[in-house]
N, C-alpha and C positions, 0 to 999 in steps of 0.2 A: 354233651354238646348238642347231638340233635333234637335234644327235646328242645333246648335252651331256642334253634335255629327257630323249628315246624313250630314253638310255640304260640306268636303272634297271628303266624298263618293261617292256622286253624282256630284262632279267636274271630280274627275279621270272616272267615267261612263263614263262622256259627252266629255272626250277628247278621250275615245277608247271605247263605251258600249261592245263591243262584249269581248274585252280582260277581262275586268271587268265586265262582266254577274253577277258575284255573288254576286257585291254589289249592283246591281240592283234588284236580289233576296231577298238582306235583306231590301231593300228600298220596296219591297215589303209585305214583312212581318212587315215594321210597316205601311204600309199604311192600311194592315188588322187588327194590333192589337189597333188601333187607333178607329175604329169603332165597336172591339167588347169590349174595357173598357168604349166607352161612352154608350152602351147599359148596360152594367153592372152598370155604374154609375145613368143611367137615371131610371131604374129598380130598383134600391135601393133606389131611392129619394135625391142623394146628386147631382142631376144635372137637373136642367129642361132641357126638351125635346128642347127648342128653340137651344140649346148649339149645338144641332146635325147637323143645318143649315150649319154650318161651313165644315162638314164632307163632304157637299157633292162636293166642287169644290177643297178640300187638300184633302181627301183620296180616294174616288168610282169614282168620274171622272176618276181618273189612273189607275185605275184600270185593265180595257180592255188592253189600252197598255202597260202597264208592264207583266201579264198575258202572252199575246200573244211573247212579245220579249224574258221572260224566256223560254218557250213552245218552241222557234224554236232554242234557245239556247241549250235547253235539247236536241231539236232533230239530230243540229247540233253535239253533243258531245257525239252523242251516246246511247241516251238514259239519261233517267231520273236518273236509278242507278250510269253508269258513270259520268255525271252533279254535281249528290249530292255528290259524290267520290270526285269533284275536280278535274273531268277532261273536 
């Protein structure tokens, strides 16, 4: 289902990232929420830890450059207040 959701999202990125920052923002936020529910899930025991493997080449690989390209997004737009304003 989340590929099905992020799929669009990160087409329109890839045809202009800098116009669409933001959805590169929220493609950001699940690549971090994605790592802190399989800790939650591995912690509680409804997941062995091998499941976590998977995390590391879909979610922490991208992590660096996603990171860095909202950061200079932000920087470009003003600042971080401006950015999250939607500017």
């Amino acid at each position: 289902m989340f590929v099905l959701v992020y799929s669009p999202g990160y087409w329109w990125a890839s045809r202009d990232p800098v116009a669409h920052s933001h959805l590169v923002l929220i493609g950001l936020f699940g690549k971090m929420l994605g790592p802190i529910g399989f800790v939650w899930s591995a912690w509680t025991g409804q997941l062995p830890i091998i499941f976590g493997a998977i995390l590391i080449t879909n979610d922490l690989l991208w992590w660096p450059a996603f990171i860095a390209f909202i950061t200079r997004a932000a920087r470009l737009s003003g600042g971080w207040r401006t950015y999250l304003l939607g500017g």
